[in-house]
VONU-8248 format. One record per residue: residue number from 1; chain; z, x, y of N, C-alpha, C in turn. Coordinates in nm, 2 decimals, padded with zeros to 4 digits. Layout:
[NUM "A" [Z X Y] [Z X Y] [Z X Y]]
...
END
This chain:
[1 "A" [03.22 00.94 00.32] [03.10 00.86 00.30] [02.98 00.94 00.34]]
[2 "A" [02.89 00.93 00.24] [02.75 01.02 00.30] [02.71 00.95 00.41]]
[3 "A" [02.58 01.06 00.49] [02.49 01.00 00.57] [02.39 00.97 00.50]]
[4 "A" [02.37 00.80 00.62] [02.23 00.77 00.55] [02.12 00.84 00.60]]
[5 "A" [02.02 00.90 00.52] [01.89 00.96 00.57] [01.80 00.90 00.56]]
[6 "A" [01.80 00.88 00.71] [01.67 00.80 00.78] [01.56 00.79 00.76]]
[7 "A" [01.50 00.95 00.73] [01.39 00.98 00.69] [01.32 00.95 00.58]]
[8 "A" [01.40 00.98 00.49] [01.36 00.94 00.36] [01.34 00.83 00.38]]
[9 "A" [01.42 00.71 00.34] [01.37 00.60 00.40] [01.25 00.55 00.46]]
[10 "A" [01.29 00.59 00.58] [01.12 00.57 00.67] [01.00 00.62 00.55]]
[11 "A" [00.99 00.71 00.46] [00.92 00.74 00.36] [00.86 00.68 00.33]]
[12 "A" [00.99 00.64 00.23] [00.97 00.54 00.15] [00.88 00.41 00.17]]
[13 "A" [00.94 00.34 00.32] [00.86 00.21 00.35] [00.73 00.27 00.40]]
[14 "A" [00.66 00.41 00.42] [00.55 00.42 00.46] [00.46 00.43 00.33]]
[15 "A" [00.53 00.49 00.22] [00.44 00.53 00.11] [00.44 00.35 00.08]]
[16 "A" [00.54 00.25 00.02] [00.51 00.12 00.00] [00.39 00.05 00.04]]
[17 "A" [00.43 00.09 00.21] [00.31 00.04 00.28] [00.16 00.04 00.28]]
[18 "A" [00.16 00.19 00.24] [00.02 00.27 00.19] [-00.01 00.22 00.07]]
[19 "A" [00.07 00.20 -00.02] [00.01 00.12 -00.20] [-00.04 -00.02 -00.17]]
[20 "A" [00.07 -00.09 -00.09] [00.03 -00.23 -00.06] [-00.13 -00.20 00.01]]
[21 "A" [-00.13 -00.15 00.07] [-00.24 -00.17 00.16] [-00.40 -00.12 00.06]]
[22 "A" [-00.36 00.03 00.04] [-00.46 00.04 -00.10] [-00.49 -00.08 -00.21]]
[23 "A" [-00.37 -00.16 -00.23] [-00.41 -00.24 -00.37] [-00.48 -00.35 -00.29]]
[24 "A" [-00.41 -00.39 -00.18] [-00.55 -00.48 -00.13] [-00.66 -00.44 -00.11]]
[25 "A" [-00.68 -00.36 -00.07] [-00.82 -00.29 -00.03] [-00.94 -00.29 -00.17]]
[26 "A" [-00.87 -00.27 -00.25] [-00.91 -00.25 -00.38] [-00.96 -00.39 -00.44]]
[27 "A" [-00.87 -00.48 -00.40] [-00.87 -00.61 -00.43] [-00.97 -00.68 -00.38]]
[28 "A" [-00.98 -00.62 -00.25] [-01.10 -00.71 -00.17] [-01.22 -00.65 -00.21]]
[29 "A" [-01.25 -00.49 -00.26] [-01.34 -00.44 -00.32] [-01.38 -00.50 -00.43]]
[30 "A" [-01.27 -00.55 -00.53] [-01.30 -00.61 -00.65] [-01.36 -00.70 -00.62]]
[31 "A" [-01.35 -00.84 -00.53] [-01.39 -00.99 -00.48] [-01.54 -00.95 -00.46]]
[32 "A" [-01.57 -00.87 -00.40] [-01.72 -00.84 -00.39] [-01.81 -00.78 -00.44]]
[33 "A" [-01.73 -00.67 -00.59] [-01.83 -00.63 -00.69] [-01.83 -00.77 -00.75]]
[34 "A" [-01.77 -00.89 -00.77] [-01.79 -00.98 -00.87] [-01.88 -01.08 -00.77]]
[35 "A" [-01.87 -01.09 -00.63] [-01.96 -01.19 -00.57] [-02.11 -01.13 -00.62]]
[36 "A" [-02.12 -00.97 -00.58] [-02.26 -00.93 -00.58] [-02.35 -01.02 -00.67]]
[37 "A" [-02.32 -00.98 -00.79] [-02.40 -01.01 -00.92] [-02.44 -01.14 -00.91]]
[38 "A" [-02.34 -01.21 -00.85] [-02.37 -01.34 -00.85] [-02.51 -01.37 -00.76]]
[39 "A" [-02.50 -01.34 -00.65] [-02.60 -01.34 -00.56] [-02.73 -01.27 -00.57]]
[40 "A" [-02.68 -01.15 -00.57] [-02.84 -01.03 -00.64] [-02.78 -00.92 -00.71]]
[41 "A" [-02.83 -00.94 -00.85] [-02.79 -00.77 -00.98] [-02.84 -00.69 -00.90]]
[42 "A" [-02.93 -00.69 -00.81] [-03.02 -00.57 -00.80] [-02.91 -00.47 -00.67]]
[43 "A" [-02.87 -00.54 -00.58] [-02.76 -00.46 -00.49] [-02.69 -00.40 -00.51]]
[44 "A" [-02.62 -00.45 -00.69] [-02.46 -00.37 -00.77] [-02.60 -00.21 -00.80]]
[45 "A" [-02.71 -00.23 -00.86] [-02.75 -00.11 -00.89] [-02.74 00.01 -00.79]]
[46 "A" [-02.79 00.05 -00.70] [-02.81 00.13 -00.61] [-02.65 00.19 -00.62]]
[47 "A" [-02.52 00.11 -00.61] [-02.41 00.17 -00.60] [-02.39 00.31 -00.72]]
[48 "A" [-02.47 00.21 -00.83] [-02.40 00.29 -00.96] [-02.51 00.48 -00.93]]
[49 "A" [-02.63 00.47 -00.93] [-02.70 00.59 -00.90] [-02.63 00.69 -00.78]]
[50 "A" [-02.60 00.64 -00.68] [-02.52 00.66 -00.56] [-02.41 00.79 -00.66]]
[51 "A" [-02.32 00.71 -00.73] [-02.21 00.78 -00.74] [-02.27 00.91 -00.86]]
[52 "A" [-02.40 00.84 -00.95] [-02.40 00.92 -01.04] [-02.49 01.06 -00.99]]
[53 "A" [-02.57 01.04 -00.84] [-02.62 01.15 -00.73] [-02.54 01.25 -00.75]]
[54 "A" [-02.37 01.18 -00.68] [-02.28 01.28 -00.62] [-02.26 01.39 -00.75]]
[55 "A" [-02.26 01.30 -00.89] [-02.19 01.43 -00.99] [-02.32 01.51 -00.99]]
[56 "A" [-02.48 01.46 -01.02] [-02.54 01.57 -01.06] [-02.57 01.66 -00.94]]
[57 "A" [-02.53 01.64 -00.83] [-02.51 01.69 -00.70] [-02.44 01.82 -00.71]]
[58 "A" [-02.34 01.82 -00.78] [-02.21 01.89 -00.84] [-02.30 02.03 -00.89]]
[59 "A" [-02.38 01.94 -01.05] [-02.43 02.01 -01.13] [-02.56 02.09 -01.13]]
[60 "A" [-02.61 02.04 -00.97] [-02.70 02.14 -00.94] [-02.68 02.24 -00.86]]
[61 "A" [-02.56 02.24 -00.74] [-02.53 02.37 -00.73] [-02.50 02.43 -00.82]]
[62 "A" [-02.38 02.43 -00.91] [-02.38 02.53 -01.04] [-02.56 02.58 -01.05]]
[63 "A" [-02.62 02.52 -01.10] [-02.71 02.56 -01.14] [-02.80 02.69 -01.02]]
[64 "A" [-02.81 02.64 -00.93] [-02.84 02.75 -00.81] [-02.76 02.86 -00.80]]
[65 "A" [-02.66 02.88 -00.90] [-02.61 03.03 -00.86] [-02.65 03.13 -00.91]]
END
């Protein structure tokens, strides 16, 4: 009879644990892009520029070299 490996195992229920926990996180992220709008459009904007900073952020170092 093989040995059971523990480790793997333990893995296993840690990576599970890690998705469960990400998909909520994500979920509760979702509940609140959809509260926003409801309350003020103007708060969901700032997020969207935010992220679109980081790329041309990207594309202006390239550009400095």
């Amino acid at each position: 009879m093989a040995k059971p490996n523990y480790a793997f195992e333990k893995r296993q229920r840690d990576l599970a644990k890690q998705k469960k926990k990400e998909e909520k996180r994500l979920k509760k992220a979702g509940s609140k892009e959809t509260k926003v709008p409801d309350g003020s459009g103007s708060e969901a904007q700032p997020a969207e520029p935010g992220e679109a900073g980081a790329d041309s952020g990207g594309a202006g170092g390239d550009g400095g070299d």
